[in-house]
N, C-alpha and C positions, 0 to 999 in steps of 0.2 A: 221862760219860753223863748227859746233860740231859731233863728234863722238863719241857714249856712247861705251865704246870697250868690255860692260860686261853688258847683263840685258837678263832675262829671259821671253820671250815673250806668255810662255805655258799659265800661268792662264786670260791673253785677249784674246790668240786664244778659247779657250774654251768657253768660253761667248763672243764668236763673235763680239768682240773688237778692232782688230789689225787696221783694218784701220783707224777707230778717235784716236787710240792711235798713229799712223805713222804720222796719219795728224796732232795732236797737237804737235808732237815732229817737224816737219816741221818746223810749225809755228813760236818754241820757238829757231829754227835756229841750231836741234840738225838733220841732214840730211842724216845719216847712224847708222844704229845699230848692233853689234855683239851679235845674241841671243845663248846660249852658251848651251850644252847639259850636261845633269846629267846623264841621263842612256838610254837603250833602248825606256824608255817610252815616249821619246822626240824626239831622234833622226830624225824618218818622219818628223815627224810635222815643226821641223823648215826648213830641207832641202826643205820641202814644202814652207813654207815661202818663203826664198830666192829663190825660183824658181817661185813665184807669183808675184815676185818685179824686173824683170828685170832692171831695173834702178839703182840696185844694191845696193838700200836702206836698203835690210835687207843682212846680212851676217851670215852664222853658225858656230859654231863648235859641235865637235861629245865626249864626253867621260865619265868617269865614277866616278861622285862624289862623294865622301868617303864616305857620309853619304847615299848612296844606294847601297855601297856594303856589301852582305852576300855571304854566302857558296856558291852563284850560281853565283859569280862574274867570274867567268872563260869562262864560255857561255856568258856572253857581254864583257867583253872584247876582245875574240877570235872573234865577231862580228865585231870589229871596223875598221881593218886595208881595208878590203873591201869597206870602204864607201869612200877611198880617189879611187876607182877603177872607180868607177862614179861617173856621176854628179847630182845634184851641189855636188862640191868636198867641205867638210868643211875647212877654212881657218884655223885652227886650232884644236891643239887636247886638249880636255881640258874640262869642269875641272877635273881636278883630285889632290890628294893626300892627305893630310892626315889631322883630325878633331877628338881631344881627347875630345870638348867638347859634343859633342852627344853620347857619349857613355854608353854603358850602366851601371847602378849604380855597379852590384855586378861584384867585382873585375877579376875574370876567366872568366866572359864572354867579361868584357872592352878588358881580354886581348886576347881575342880570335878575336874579332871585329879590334881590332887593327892590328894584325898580317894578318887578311887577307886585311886592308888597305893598310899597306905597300906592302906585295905581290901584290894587284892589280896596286897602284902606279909603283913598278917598272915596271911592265909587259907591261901600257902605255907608260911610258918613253921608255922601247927598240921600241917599235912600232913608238912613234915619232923621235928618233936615224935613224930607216931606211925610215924612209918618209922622214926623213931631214923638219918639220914643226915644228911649233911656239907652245910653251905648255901653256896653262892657270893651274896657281898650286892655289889652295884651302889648305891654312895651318890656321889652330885654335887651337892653343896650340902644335904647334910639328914643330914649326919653324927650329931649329935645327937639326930634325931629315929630314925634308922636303929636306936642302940643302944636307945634305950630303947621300941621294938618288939622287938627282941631280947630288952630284957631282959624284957619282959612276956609273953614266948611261953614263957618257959622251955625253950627248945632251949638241947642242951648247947654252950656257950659255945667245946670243945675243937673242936668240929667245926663251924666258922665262920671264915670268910676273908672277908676286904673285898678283893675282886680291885682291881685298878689303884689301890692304895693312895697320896693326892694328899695325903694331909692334914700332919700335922708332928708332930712328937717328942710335944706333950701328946696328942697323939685316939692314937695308937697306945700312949700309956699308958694309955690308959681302956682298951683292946682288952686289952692284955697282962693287964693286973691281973682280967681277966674270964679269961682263959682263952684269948680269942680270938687272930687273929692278919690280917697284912696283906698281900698279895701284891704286886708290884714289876712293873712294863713298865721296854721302854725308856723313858720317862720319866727314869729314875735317871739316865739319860748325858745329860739337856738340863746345859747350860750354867746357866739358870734355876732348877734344880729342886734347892737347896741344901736346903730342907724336908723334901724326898720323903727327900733324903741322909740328913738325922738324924734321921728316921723310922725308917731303917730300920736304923740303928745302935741307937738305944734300942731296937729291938724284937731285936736283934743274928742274929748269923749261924746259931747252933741254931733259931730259928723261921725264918729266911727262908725263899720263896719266890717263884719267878719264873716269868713271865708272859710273853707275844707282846701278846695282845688283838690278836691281827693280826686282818684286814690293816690296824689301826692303830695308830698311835702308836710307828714303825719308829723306828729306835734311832738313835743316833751310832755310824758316819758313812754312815753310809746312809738317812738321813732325805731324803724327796722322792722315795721310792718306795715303792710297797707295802710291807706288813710283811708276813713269813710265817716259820713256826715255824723255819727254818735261822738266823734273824738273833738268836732266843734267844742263842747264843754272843756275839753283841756286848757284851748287856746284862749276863751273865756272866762275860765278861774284866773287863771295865769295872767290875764291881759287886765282884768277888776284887780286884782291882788299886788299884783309889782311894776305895772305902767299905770294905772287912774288911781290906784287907793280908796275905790267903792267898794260895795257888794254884789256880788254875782246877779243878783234881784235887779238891781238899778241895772249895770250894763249891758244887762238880756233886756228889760225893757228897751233902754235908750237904743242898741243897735237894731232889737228886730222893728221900730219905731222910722227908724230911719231905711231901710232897707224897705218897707210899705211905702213912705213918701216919696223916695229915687223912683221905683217903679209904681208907684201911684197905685199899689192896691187897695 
């Protein structure tokens, strides 16, 4: 029994998709998912979701991803702290924080776009500070600058994930030794991604957790098609098999294990 703890469920609701996509992730023994919000454009929609699945197959979170915030980042962020006032309450705040690669080419506007990420960044962090909740952080090139926002928010450190964790054995010892920890896509099965591999051995198999980020970043050997939450088992077998040396039994326990205690279900 698999937990994908990170996939974005908008582009199947939209073409009236979610249920064969619920139903093949069933199948493939992936039994809850965490659909995660980017900005206000989402927000309903999945709160709607998880409240269409009483069975608690789907789960939300509410926040504001780097790569949607501009000048009017102030009006959705000042929206969010509201949404933990009712229900469904998002199990998390997130994604948020910071992404140098979208940026824009000419240099005073990168830095413009940048500086209102970091401001929005921290402005989520105090708001999940006084909810006292789990943060999803989104870092692409600002790894360094991500932690030491965190560390200056003083949000607690245990309830903090770098979802699609790209970086290498030393940035997920900075994570560890904090408390925090790093989440896994198919990534882990490129051919390529030998880094992502001892990443996630130094961070080892009692914190792992895994991840879709569908519908991207689809797995081995299914890459060249959408991602979506059934294809978790790829990243799973692959991740038990040629990074930990378990059984699929034990690594589906241990992550969907951990992925309940970050968000305290």
């Amino acid at each position: 029994m698999l937990i994908d703890s990170h996939t974005h469920l908008e582009s199947f609701a939209r073409r009236g998709e979610v249920a064969p996509v619920l139903a093949r992730a069933r199948a493939a023994g992936v039994n809850q998912v965490v659909t995660v919000g980017t900005s206000t454009d989402d927000w309903d929609l999945y709160a709607g979701l998880e409240a269409a699945a009483p069975d608690g197959s789907v789960r939300h979170t509410a926040g504001l991803h780097p790569c949607s915030v501009d000048e009017r980042w102030p009006d959705q962020v000042g929206q969010l702290e509201a949404r933990w006032r009712s229900g469904p309450v998002p199990v998390a705040l997130g994604e948020c924080g910071l992404d140098r690669f979208h940026l824009p080419r000419e240099p005073e506007a990168a830095a413009r776009v940048f500086a209102w990420q970091e401001e929005a960044f921290a402005a989520q962090l105090a708001i999940a500070r006084r909810l006292g909740c789990p943060v999803v952080v989104h870092s692409r090139g600002a790894f360094r600058e991500c932690v030491a926002r965190i560390d200056a928010s003083g949000v607690d450190w245990a309830r903090v994930v770098f979802h699609c964790f790209t970086e290498g054995a030393a940035e997920m010892a900075e994570l560890t030794r904090r408390g925090g920890r790093g989440s896994f896509t198919g990534i882990l099965t490129y051919k390529s991604a030998a880094d992502v591999r001892a990443a996630a051995r130094a961070q080892g198999l009692a914190g792992l957790m895994l991840e879709t980020d569908a519908p991207y970043l689809t797995p081995v050997p299914l890459r060249g098609q959408p991602n979506e939450p059934a294809f978790l088992r790829h990243t799973a077998a692959y991740a038990a098999a040629e990074v930990f040396g378990v059984s699929l039994e034990e690594l589906a326990a241990v992550t969907s294990a951990n992925v309940r205690r970050w968000l305290a279900l």
